[in-house]
Structures are given as structure tokens and as C-alpha cells.
C-alpha positions in Angstrom: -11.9 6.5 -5.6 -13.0 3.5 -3.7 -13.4 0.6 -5.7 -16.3 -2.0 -5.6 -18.7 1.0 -3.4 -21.1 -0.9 -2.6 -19.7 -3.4 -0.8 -17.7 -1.1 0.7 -20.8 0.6 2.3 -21.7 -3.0 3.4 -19.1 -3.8 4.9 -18.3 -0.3 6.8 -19.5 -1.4 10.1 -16.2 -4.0 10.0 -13.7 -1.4 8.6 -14.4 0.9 11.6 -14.4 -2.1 13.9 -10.8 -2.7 12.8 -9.7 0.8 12.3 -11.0 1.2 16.4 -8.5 -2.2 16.9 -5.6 -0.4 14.6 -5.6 3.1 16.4 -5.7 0.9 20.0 -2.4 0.0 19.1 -1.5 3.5 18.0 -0.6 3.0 14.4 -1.2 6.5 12.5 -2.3 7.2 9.2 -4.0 4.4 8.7 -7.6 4.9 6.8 -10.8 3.2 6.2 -9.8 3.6 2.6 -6.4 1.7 3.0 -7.5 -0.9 5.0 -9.8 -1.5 2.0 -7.4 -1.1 -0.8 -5.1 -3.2 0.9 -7.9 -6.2 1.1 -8.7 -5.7 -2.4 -5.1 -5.4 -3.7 -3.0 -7.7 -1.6 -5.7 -10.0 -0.5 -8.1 -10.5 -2.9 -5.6 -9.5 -6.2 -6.4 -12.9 -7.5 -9.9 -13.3 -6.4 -12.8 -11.7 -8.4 -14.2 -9.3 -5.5 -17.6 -9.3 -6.7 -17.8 -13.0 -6.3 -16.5 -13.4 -2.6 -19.4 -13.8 -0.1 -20.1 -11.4 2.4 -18.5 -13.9 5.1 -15.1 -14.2 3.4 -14.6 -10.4 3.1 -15.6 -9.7 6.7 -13.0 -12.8 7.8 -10.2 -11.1 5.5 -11.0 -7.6 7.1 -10.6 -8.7 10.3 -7.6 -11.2 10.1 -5.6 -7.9 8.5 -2.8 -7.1 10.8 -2.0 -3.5 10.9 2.3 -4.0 10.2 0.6 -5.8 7.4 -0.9 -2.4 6.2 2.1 -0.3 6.9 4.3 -2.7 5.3 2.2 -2.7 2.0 2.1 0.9 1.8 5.5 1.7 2.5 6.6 -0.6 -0.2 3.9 1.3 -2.2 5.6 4.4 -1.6 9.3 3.1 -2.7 8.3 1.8 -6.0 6.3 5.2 -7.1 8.7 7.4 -6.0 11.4 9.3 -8.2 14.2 9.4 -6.5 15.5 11.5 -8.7 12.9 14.1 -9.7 14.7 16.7 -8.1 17.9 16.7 -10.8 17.8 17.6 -14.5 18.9 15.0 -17.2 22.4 16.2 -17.6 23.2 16.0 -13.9 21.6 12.9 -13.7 24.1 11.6 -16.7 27.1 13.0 -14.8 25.8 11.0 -11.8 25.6 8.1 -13.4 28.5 8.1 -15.8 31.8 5.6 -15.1 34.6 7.3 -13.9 38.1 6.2 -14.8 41.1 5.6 -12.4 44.3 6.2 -14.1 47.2 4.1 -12.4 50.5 5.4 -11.8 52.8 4.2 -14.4 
């Protein structure tokens, strides 16, 4: 879901400008949509959106590096992930449980 449509749709014509400047430098994956979410999550997380003028979006769009992108999603990924979704409870307890040395008496 893409927050804030409208301006979205305004501003379009800018998100394909720099998505044409992000695939030059051969950076794949990289969406409209994230390039987006990223402005309005990273940039503008303690701005009101709605209240930015049209200028001060299009500046913040364009001054967006793509590593900056990358960066911001990858971190993304490594705090949603479960690492451990793959084990049950038990052998995440034996995992995790201390181990005790016995010394040699």
C-alpha cells in the first residue's frame, strides 16, 4: 500500500527520474515504491508529510542516494527476520541452555 497516494502520483515524474539515475548505476531491486517509503520513513519520519511543500519533497527525492536505499532496507530485513523460525521451542531451549564444564578434580 502506498502511503500519502496522491502526492505520490504528483510526484511520479521525480521517482522515475531517480529510479532512471539508480538503475544507471546498476543497483537492483530497487522500486518506485521503496524509494518512496524510504522518503517518508527515514526522511520525513518526523515531518508531517502532508505539510511539506511540493519543493521540499522533490529536493529530498532527488538528494536520496541509492547505498542510502539499500542500506535502509537491508537493516529492514535484519530486524523482521526470525532467525529462528525454522526450529521448534524445545530445540530452541537446548540451543540456548548453559552448558556446564566439569574440571578435573
Amino acid at each position: 500500500m502506498i502511503q500519502f497516494e496522491q502526492l505520490y502520483k504528483e510526484v511520479l515524474p521525480v521517482l522515475q527520474s531517480k529510479m532512471d539515475e539508480i538503475n544507471y548505476y546498476e543497483y537492483d531491486g530497487i522500486t518506485l515504491e521503496d524509494i518512496w517509503n524510504f522518503c517518508i520513513n527515514k526522511r520525513w519520519r518526523r515531518k508531517k508529510v502532508e505539510e511539506l511543500r511540493l519543493y521540499e519533497i522533490v529536493e529530498t527525492i532527488y538528494s536520496v542516494k541509492p547505498s542510502e536505499i539499500v542500506s535502509y532496507f537491508q537493516i529492514q530485513q535484519f530486524r523482521s527476520e526470525n532467525w529462528f523460525e525454522d526450529i521448534s521451542k524445545h530445540e530452541l531451549q537446548e540451543l540456548l541452555k548453559s552448558k556446564t564444564v566439569e574440571s578435573d578434580k
